[in-house]
N, CA, C and O atoms as a printed pandas DataFrame, in Angstrom:
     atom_number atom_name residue_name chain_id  residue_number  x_coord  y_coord  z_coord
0              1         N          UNK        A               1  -44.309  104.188   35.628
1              2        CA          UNK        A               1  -44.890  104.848   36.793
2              3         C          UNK        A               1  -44.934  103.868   37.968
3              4         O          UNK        A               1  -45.034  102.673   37.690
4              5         N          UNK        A               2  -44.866  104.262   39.312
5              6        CA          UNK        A               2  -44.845  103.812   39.964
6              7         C          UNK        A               2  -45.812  104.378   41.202
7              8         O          UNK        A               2  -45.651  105.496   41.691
8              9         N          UNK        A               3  -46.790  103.485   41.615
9             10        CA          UNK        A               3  -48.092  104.424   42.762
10            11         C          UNK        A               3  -47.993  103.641   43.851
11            12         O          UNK        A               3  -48.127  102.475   43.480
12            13         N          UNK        A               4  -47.783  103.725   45.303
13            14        CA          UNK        A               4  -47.809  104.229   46.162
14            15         C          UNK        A               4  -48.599  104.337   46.895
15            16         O          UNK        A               4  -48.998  105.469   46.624
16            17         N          UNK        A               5  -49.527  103.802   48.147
17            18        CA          UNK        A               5  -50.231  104.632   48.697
18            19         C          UNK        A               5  -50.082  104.588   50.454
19            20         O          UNK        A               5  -49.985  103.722   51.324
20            21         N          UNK        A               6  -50.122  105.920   50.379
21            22        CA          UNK        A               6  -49.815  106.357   51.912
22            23         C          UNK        A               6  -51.183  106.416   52.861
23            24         O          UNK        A               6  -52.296  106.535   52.348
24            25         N          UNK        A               7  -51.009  106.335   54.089
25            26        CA          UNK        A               7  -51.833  106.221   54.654
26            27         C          UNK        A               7  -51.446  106.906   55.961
27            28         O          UNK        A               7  -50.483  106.572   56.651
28            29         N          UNK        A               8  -52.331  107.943   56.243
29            30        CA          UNK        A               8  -52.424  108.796   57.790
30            31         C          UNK        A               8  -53.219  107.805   58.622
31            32         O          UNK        A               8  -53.832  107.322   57.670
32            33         N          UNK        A               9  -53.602  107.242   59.497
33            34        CA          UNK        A               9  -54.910  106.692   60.002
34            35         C          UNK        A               9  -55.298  106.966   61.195
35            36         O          UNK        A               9  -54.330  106.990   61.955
36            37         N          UNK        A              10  -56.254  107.180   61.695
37            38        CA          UNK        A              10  -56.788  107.699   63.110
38            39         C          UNK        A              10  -56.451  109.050   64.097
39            40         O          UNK        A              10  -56.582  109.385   65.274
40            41         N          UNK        A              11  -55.897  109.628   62.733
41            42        CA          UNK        A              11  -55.590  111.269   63.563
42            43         C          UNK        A              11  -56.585  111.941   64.474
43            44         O          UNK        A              11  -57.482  112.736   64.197
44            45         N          UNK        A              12  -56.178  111.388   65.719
45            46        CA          UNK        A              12  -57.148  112.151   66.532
46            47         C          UNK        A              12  -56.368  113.875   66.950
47            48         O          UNK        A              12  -55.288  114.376   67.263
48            49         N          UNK        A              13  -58.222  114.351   66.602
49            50        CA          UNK        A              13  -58.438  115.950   66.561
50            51         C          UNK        A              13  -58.710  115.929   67.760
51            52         O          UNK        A              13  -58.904  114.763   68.103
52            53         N          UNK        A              14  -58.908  117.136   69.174
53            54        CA          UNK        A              14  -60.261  117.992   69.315
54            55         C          UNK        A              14  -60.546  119.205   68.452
55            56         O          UNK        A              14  -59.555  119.871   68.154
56            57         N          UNK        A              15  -61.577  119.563   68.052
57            58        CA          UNK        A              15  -62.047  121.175   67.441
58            59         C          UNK        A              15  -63.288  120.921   67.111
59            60         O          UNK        A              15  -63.894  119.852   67.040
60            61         N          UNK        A              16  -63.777  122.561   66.812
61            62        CA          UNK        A              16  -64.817  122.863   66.292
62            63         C          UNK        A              16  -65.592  122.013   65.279
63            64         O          UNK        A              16  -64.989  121.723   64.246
64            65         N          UNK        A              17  -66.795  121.593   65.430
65            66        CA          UNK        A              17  -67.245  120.246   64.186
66            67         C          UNK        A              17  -68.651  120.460   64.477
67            68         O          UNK        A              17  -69.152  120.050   65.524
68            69         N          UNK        A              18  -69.341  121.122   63.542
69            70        CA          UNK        A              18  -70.913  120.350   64.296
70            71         C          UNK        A              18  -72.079  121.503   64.038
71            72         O          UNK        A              18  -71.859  122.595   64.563
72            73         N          UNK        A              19  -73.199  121.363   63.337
73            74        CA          UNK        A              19  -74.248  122.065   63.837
74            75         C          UNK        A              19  -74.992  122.442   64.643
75            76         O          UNK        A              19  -75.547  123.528   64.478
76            77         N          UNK        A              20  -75.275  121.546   65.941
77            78        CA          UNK        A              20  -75.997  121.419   66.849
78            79         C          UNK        A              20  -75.566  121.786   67.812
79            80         O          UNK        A              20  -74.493  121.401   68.275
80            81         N          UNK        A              21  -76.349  122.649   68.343
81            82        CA          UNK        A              21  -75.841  123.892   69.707
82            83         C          UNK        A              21  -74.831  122.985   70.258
83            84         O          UNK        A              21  -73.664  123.254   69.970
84            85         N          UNK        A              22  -75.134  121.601   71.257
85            86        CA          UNK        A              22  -73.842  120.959   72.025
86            87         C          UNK        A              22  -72.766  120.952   70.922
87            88         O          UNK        A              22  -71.773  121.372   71.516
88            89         N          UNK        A              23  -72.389  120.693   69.564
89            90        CA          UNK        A              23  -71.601  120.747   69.091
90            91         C          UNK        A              23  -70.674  122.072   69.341
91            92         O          UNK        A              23  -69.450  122.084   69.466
92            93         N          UNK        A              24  -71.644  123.276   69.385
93            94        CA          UNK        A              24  -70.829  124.592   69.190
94            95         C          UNK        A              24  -70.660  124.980   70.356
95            96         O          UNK        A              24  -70.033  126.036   70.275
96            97         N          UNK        A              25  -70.896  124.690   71.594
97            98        CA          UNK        A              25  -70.919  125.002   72.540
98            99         C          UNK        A              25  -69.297  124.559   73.259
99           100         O          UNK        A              25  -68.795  125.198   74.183
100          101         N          UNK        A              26  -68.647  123.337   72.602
101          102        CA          UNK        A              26  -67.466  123.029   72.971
102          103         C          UNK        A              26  -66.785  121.729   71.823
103          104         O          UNK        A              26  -67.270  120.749   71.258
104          105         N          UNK        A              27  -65.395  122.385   71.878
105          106        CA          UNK        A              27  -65.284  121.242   70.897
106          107         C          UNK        A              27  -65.425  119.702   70.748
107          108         O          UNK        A              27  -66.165  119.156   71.566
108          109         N          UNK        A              28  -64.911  119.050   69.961
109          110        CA          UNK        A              28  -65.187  117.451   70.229
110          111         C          UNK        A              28  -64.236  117.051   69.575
111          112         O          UNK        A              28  -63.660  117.792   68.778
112          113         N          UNK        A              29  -63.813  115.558   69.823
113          114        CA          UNK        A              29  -63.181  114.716   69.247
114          115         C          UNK        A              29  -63.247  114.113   67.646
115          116         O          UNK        A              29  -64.045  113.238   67.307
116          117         N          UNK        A              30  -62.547  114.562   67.000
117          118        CA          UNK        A              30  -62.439  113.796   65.322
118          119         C          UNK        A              30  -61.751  112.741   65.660
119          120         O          UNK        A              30  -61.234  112.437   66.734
120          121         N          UNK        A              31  -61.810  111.896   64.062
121          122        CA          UNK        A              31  -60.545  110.692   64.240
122          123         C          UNK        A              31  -60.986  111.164   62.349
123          124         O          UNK        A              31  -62.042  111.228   61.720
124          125         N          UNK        A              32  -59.425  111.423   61.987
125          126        CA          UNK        A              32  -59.439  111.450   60.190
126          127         C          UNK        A              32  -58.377  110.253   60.323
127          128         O          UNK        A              32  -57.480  109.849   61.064
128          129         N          UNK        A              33  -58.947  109.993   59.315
129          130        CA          UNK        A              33  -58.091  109.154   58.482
130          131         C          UNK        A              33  -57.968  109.548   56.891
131          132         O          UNK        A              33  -59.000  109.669   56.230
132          133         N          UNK        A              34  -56.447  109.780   56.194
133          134        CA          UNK        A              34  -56.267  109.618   55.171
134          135         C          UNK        A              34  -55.415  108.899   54.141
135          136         O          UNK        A              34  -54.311  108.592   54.591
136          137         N          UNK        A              35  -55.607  108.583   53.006
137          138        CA          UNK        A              35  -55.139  107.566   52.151
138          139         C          UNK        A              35  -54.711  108.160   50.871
139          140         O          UNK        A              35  -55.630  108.431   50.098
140          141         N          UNK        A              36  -53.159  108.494   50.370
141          142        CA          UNK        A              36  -53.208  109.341   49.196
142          143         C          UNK        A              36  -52.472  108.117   48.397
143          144         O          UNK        A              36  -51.532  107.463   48.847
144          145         N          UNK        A              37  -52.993  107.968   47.323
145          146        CA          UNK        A              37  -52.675  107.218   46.002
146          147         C          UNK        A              37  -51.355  108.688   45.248
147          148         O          UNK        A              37  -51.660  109.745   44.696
148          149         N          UNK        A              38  -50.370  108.293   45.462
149          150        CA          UNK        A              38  -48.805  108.819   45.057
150          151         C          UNK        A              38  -48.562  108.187   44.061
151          152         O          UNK        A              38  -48.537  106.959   44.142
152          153         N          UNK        A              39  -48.267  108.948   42.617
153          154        CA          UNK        A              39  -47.776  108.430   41.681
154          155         C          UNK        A              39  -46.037  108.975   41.051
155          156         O          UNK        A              39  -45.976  110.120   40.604
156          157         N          UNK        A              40  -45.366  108.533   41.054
157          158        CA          UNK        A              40  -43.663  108.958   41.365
158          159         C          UNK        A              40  -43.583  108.577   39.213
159          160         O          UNK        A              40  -44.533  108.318   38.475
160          161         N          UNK        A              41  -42.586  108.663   38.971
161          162        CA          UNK        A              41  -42.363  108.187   37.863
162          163         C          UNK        A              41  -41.843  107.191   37.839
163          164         O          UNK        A              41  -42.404  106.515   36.977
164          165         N          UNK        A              42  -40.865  106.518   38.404
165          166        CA          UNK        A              42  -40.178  105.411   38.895
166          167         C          UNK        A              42  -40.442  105.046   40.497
167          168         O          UNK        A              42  -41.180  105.883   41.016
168          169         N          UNK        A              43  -40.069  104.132   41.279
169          170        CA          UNK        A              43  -39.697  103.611   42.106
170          171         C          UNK        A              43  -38.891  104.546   43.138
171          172         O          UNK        A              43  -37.717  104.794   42.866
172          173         N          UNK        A              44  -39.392  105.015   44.170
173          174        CA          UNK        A              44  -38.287  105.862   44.979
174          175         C          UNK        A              44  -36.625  105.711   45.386
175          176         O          UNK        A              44  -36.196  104.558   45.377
176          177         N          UNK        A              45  -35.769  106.690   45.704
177          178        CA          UNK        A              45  -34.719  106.115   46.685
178          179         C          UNK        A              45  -35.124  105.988   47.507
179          180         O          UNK        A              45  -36.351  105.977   47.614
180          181         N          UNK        A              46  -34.065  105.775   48.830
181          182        CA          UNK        A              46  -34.531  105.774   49.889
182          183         C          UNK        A              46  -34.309  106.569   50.894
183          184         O          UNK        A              46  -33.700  106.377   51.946
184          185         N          UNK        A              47  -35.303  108.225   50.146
185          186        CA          UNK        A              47  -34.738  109.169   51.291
186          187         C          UNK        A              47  -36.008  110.280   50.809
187          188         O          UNK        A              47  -36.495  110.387   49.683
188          189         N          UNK        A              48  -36.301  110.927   51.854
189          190        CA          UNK        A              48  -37.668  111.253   52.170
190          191         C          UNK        A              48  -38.153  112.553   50.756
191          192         O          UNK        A              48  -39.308  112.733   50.370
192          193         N          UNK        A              49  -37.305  113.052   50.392
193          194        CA          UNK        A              49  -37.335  113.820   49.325
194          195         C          UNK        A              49  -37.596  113.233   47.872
195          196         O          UNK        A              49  -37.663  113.957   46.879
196          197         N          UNK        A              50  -37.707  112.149   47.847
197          198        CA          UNK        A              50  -38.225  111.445   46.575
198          199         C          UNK        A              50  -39.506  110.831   46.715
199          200         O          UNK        A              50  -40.033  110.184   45.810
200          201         N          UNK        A              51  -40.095  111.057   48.024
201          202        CA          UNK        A              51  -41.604  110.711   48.040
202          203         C          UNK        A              51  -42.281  111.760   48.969
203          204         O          UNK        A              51  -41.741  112.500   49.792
204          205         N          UNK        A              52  -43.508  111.651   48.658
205          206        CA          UNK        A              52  -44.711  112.587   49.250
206          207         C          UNK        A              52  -44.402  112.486   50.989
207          208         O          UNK        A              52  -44.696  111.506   51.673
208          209         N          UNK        A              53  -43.950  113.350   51.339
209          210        CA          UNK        A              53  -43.983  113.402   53.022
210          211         C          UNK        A              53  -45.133  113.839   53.629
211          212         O          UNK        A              53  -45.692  114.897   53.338
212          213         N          UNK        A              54  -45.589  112.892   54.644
213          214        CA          UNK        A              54  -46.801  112.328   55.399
214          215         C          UNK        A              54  -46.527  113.405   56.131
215          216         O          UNK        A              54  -47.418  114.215   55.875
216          217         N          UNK        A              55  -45.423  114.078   57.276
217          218        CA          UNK        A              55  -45.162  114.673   58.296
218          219         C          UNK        A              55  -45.724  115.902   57.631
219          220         O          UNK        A              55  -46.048  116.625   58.573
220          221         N          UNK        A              56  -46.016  116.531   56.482
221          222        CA          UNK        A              56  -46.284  118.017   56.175
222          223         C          UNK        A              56  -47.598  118.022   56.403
223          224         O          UNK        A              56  -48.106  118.853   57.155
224          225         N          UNK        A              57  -48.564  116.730   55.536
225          226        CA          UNK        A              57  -49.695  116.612   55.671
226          227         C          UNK        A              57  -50.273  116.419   57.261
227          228         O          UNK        A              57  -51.232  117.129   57.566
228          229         N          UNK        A              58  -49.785  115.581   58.185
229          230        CA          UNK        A              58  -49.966  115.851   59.731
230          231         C          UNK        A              58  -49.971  117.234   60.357
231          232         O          UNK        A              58  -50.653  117.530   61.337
232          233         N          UNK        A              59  -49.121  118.091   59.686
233          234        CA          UNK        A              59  -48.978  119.203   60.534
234          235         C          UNK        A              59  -50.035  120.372   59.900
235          236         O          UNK        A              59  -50.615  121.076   60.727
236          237         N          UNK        A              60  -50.304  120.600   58.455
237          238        CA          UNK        A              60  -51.329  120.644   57.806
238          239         C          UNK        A              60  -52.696  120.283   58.278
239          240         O          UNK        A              60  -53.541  120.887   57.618
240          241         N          UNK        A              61  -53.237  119.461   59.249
241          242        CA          UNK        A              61  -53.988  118.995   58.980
242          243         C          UNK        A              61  -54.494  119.777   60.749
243          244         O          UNK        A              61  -55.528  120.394   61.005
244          245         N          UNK        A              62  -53.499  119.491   61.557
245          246        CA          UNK        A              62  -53.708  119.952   62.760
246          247         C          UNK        A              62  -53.861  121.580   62.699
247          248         O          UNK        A              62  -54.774  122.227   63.210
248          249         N          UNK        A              63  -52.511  122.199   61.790
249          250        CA          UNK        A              63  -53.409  123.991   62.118
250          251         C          UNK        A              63  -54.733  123.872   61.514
251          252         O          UNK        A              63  -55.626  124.316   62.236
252          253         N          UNK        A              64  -55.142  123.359   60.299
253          254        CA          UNK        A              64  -56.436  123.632   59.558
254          255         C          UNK        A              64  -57.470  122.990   60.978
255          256         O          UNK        A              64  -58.582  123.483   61.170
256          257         N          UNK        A              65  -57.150  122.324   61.513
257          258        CA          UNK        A              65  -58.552  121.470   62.710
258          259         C          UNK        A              65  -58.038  122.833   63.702
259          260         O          UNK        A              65  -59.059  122.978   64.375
260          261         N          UNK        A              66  -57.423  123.514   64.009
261          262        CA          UNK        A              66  -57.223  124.466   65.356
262          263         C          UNK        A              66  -57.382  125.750   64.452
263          264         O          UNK        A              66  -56.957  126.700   65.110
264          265         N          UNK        A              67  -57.820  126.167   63.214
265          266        CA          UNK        A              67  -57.903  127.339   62.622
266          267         C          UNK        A              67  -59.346  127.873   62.745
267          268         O          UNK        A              67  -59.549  129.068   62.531
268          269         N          UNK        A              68  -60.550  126.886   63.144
269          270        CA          UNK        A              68  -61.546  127.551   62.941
270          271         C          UNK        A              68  -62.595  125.931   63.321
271          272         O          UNK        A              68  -62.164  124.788   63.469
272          273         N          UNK        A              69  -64.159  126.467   63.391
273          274        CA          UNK        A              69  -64.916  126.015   63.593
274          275         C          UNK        A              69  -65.856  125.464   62.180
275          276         O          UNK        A              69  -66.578  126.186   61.493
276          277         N          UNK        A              70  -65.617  124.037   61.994
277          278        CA          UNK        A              70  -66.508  123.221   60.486
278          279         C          UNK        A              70  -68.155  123.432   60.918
279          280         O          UNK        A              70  -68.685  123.625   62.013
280          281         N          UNK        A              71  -68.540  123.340   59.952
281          282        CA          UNK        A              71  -69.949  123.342   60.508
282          283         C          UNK        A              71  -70.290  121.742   59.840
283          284         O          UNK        A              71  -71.071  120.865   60.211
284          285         N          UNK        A              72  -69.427  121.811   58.815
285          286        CA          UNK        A              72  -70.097  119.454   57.914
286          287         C          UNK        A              72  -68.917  118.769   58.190
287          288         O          UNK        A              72  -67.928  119.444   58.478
288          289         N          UNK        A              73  -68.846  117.738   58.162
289          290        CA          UNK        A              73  -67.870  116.677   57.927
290          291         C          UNK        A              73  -67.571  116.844   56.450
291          292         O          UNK        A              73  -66.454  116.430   56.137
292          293         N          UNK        A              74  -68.312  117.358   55.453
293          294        CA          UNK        A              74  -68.203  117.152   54.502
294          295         C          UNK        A              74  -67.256  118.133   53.922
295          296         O          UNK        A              74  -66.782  118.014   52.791
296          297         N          UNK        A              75  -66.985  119.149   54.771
297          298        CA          UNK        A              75  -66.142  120.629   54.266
298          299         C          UNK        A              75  -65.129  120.410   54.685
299          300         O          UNK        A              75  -64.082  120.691   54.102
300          301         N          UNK        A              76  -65.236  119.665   56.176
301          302        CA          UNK        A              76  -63.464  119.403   56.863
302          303         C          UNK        A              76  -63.155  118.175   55.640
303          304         O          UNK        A              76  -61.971  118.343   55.346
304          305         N          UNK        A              77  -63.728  116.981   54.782
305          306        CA          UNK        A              77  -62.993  116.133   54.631
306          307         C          UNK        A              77  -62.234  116.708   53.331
307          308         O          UNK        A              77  -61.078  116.549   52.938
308          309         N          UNK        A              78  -63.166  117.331   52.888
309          310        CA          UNK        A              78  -62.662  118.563   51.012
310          311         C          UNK        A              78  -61.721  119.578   51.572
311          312         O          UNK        A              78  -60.863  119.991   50.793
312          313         N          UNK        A              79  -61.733  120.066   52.825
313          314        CA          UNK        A              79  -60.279  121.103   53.124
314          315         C          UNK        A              79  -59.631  120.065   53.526
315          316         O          UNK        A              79  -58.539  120.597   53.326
316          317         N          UNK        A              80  -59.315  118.919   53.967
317          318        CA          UNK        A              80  -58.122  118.236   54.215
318          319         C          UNK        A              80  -57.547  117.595   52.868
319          320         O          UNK        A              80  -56.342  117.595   52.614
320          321         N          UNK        A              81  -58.828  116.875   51.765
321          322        CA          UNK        A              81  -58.309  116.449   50.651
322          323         C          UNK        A              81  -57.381  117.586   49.404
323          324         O          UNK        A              81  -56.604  117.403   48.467
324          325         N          UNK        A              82  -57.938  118.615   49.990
325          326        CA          UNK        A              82  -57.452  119.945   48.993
326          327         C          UNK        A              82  -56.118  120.463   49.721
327          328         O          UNK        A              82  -55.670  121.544   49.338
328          329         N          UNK        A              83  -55.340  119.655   50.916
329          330        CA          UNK        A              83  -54.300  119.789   51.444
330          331         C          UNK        A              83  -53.463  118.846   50.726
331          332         O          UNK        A              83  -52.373  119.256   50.327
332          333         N          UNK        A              84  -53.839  117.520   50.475
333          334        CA          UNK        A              84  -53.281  116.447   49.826
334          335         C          UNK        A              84  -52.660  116.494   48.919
335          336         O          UNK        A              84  -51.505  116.255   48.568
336          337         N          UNK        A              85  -53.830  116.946   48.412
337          338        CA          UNK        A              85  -53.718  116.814   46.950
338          339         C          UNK        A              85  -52.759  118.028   45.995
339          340         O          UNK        A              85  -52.327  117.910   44.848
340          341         N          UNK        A              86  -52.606  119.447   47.164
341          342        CA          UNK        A              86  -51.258  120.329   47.251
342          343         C          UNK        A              86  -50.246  119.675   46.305
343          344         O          UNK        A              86  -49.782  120.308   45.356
344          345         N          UNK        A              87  -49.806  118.044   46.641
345          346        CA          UNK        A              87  -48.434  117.779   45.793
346          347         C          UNK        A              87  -48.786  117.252   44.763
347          348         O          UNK        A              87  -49.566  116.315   44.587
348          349         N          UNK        A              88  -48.151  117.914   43.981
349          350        CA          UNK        A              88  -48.679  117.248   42.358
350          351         C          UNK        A              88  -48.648  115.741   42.250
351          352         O          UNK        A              88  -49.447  115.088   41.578
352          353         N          UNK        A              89  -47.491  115.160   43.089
353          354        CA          UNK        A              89  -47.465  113.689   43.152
354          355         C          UNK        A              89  -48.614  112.741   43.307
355          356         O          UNK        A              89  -48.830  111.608   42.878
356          357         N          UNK        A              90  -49.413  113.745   44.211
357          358        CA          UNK        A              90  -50.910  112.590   44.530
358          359         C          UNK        A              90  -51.630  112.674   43.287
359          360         O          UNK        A              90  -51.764  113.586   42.471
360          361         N          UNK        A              91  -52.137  111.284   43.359
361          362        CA          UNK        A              91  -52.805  111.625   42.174
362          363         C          UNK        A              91  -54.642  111.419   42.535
363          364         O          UNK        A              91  -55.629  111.618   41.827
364          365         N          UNK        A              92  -54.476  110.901   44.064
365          366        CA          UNK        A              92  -56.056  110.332   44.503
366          367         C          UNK        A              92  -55.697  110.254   46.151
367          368         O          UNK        A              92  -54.741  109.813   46.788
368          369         N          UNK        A              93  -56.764  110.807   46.448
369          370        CA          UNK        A              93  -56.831  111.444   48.235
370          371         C          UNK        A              93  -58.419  110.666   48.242
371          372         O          UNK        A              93  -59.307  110.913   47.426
372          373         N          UNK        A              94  -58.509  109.667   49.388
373          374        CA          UNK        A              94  -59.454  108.911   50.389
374          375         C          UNK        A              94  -59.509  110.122   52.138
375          376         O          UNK        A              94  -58.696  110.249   53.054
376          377         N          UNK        A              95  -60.377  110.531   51.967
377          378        CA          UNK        A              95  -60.776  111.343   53.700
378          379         C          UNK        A              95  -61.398  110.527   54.056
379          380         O          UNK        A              95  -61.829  109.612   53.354
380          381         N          UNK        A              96  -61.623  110.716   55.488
381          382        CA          UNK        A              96  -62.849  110.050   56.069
382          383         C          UNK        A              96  -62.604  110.520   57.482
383          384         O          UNK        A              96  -61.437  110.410   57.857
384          385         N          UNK        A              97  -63.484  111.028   58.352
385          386        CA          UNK        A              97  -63.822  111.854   59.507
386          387         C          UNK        A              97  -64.905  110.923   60.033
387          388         O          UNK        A              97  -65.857  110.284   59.584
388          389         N          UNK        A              98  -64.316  111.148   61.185
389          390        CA          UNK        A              98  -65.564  110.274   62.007
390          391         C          UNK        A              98  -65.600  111.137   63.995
391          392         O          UNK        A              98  -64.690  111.478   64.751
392          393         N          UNK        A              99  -66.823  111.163   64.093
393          394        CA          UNK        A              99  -67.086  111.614   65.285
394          395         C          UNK        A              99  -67.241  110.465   66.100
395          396         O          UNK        A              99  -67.890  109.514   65.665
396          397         N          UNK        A             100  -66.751  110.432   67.176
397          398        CA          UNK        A             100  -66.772  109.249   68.134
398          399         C          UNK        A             100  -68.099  109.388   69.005
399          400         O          UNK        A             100  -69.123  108.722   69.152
400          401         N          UNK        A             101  -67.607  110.518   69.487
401          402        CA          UNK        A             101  -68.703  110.453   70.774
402          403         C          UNK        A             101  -70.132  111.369   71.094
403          404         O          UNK        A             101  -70.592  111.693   72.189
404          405         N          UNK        A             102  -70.669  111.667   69.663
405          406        CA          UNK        A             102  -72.073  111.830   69.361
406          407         C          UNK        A             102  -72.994  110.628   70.130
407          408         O          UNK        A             102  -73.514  110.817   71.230
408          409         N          UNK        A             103  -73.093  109.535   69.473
409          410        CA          UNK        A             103  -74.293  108.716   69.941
410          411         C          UNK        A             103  -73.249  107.361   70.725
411          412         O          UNK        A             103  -72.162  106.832   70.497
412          413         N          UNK        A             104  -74.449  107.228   71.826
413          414        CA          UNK        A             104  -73.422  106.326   73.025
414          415         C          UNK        A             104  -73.364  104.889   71.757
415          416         O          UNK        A             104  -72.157  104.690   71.613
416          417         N          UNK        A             105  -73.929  104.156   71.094
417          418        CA          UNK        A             105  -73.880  103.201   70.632
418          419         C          UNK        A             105  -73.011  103.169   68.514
419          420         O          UNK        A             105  -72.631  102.212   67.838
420          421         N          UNK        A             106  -73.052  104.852   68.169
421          422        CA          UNK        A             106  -72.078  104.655   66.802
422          423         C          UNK        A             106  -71.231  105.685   66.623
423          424         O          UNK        A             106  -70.870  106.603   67.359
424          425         N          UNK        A             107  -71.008  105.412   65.650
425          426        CA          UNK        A             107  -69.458  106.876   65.466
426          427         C          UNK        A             107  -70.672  107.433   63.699
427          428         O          UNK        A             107  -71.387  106.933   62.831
428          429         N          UNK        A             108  -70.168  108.633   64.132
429          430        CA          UNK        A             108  -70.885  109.233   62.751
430          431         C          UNK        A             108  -69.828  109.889   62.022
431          432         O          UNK        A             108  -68.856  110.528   62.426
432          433         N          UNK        A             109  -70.231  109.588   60.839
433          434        CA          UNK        A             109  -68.001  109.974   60.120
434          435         C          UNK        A             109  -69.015  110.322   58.242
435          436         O          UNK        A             109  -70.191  110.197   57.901
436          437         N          UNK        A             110  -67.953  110.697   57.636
437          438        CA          UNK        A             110  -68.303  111.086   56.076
438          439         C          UNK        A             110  -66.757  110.560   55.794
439          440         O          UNK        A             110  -65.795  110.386   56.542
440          441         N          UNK        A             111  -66.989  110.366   54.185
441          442        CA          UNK        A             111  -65.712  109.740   53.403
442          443         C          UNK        A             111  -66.112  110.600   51.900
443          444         O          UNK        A             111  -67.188  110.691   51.309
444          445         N          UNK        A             112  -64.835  111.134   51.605
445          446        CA          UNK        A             112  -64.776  111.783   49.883
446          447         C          UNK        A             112  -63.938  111.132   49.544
447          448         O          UNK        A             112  -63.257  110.631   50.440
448          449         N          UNK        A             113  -63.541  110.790   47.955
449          450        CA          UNK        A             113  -62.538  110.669   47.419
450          451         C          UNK        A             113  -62.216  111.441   46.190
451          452         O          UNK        A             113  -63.020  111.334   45.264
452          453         N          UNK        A             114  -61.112  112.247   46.016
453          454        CA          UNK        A             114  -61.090  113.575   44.922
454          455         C          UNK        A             114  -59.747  112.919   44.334
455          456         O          UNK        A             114  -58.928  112.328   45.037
456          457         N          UNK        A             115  -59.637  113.099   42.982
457          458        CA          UNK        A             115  -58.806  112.755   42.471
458          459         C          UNK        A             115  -58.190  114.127   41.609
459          460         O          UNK        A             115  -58.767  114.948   40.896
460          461         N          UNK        A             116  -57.048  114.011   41.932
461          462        CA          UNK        A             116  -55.947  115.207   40.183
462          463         C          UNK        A             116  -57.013  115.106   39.009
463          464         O          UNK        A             116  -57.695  114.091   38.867
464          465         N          UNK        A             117  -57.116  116.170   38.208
465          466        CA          UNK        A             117  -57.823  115.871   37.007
466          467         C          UNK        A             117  -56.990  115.618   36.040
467          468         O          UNK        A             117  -56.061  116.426   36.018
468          469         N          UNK        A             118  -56.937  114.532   34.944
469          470        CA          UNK        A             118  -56.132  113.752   34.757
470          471         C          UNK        A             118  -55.350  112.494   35.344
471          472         O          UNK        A             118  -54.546  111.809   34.712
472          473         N          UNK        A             119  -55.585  112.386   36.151
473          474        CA          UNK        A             119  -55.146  111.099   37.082
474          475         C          UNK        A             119  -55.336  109.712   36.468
475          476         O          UNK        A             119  -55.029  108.707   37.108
């Protein structure tokens, strides 16, 4: 076996995110980042069909942030990991969401990590 791990990092969103009236009142800025642990049986070639393509998960990730309004960090990071994890290849998906511009001095973000059962 051979694992792999890919990494999305700092996908900046705007959309729907948030409980709090200013939240719903207009969207806001995300930044996801994700990390999928890919397990191949061997060692790849070198051509995009023998490994997990990042570009599906990017485009994945943008209709699901423009499909609708989250109310947790915790639901957007489990619908993005339950996008990941789509290819049987992954065998372990790292989320992590972070809001920038809530409080003038931190970023407020959540992190899951879901793994294949069996992994």
């Amino acid at each position: 076996m051979a694992d792999y791990v890919i990494h999305l990092d700092g996908l900046e969103v705007t959309m729907g995110l948030g409980i709090h009236p200013r939240e719903r009142s207009a969207p806001q800025r995300v930044v996801l980042s994700v990390a999928m642990t890919c397990r191949y049986d061997a060692p790849p070639s070198d051509g995009i069909e023998a490994v997990v393509d990042y570009d599906f998960l990017r485009d994945e990730i943008l209709k699901l942030t423009a499909s609708r309004h989250f109310e947790l960090q915790e639901t957007l990071c489990d619908a993005v990991a339950a996008l990941a994890l789509s290819d049987p290849r992954v065998a372990e998906v790292r989320v992590r969401s972070m809001k920038p511009d809530i409080y003038p001095d931190a970023r407020i973000g959540c992190e899951v990590v879901r793994a294949r059962k069996g992994a």
